[in-house]
C-alpha positions in Angstrom: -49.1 -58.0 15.3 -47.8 -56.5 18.1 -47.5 -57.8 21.8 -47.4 -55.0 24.7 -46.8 -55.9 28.5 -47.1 -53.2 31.0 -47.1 -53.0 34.6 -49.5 -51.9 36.6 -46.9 -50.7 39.5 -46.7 -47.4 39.6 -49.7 -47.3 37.2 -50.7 -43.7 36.6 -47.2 -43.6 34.6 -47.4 -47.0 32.9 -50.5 -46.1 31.5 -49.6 -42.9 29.8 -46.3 -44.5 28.6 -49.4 -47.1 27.4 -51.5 -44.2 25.8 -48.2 -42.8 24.3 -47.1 -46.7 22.7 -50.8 -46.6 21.3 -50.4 -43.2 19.8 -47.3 -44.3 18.4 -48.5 -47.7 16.9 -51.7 -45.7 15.6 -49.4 -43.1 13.3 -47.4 -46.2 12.5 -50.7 -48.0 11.2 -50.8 -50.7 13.3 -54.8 -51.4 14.1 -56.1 -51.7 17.6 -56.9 -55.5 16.7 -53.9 -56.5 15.8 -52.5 -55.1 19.4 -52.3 -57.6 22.7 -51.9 -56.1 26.1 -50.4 -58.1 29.0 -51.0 -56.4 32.3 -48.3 -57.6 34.9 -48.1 -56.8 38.7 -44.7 -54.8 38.0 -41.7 -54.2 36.2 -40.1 -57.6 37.9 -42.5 -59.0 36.1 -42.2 -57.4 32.7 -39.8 -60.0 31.9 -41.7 -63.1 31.9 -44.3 -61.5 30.1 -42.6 -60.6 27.5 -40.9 -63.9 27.0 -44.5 -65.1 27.2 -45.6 -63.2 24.7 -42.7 -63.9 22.8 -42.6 -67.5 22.7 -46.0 -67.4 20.5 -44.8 -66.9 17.9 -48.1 -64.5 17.5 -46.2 -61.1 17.7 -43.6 -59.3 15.4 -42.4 -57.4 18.1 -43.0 -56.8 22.0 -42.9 -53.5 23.9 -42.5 -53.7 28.0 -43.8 -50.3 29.5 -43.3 -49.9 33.0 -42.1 -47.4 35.6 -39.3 -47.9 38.5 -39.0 -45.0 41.3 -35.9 -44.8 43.1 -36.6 -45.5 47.1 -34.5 -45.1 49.9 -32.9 -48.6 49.4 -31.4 -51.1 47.2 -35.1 -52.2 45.8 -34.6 -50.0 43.1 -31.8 -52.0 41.5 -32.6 -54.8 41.9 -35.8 -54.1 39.9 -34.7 -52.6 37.3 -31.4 -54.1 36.3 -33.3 -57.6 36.1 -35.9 -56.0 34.4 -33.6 -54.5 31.6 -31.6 -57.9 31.8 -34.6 -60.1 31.8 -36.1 -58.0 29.0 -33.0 -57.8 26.4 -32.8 -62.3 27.4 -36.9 -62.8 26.4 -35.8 -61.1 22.9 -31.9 -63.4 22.7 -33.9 -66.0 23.3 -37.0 -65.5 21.3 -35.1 -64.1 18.3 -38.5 -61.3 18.6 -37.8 -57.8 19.3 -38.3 -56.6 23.0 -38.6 -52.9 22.9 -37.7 -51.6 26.6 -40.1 -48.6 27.5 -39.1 -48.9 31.4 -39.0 -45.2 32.5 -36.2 -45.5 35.8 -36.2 -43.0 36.9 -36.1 -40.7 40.9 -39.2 -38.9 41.3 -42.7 -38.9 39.8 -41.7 -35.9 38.1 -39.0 -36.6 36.1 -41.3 -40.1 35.3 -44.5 -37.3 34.2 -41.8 -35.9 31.8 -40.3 -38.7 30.1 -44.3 -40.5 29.4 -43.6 -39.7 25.9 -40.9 -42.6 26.1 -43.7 -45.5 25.2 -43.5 -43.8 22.0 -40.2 -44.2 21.3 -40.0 -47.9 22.4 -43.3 -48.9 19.9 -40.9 -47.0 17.4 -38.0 -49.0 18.4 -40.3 -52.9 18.5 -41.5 -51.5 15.1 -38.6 -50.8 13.2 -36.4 -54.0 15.1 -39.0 -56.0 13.7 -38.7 -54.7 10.3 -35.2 -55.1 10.2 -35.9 -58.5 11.5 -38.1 -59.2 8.2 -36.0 -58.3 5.4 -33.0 -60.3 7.4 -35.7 -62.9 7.2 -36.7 -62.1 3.0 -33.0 -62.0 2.4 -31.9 -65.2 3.3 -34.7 -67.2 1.6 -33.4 -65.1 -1.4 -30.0 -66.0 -1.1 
C-alpha cells in the first residue's frame, strides 16, 4: 500500500505532480485501491502528514507532492527547508520510506516543466520500500 500527501498550495502544480505519481504507481502495478491520498493546506504541512501516514503502519511507502514558489522574501525558505527536513525526520523516525516530490522551484514555469517529478518520487517510495523488504526478509533469514 501506498500513502500519498499533497498539498493543495499552489495546487494546479501539485495535482499534476499528483496525476504524474498516479501514472507512475499505475506502470508500477500498484492498484487505485491500494493508494491513500492526504490532502494538506501546503508544503509546511506535508510533514506532519506524512508522519501521519507513516505512523500506521498501513503504508509501505509515502510520497509528499507539493510545490514551493520563490517570493520576494524569506517565506520561501523557510517552507521548504522544514519541509525537506520535516520530510526526510517522518521517514528516520518511522523507519517508512518518505519519497520527496516537492518541486522548489522560482516561477510557475520552471514548476509546469518539472510536473513529471511526482513520477520520479513514486519511483523513488517504490523501490526504498523494496529495498526496505528484502532488508526486512534477510534478517529473519539470518
Amino acid at each position: 500500500t501506498v500513502g500519498i500527501v499533497v498539498s493543495r498550495f499552489n495546487g494546479e502544480i501539485s495535482n499534476r505532480l499528483w496525476e504524474s505519481a498516479l501514472e507512475a504507481l499505475a506502470a508500477a502495478g500498484v492498484v487505485e485501491e491500494r493508494i491513500t491520498v492526504m490532502p494538506v493546506p501546503g508544503a509546511f504541512e506535508l510533514p506532519i502528514g506524512a508522519m501521519a501516514l507513516a505512523k500506521t503502519r498501513r503504508y509501505s511507502c509515502v510520497i509528499a507532492l507539493g510545490c514551493v514558489l520563490r517570493g520576494e522574501t524569506a517565506h520561501f525558505e523557510y517552507v521548504a527547508g522544514e519541509a525537506a527536513s520535516g520530510l526526510q525526520l517522518a521517514g528516520l523516525e518511522t523507519g517508512v520510506p518518505v519519497a520527496f516530490g516537492v518541486l522548489t522551484v522560482d516561477t510557475t514555469e520552471q514548476a509546469e516543466a518539472r510536473v513529471d517529478k511526482g513520477a520520479d518520487a513514486a519511483r523513488a517510495a517504490l523501490e526504498m520500500a523494496d529495498l526496505f523488504s528484502q532488508v526486512r526478509q534477510q534478517a529473519r533469514a539470518g
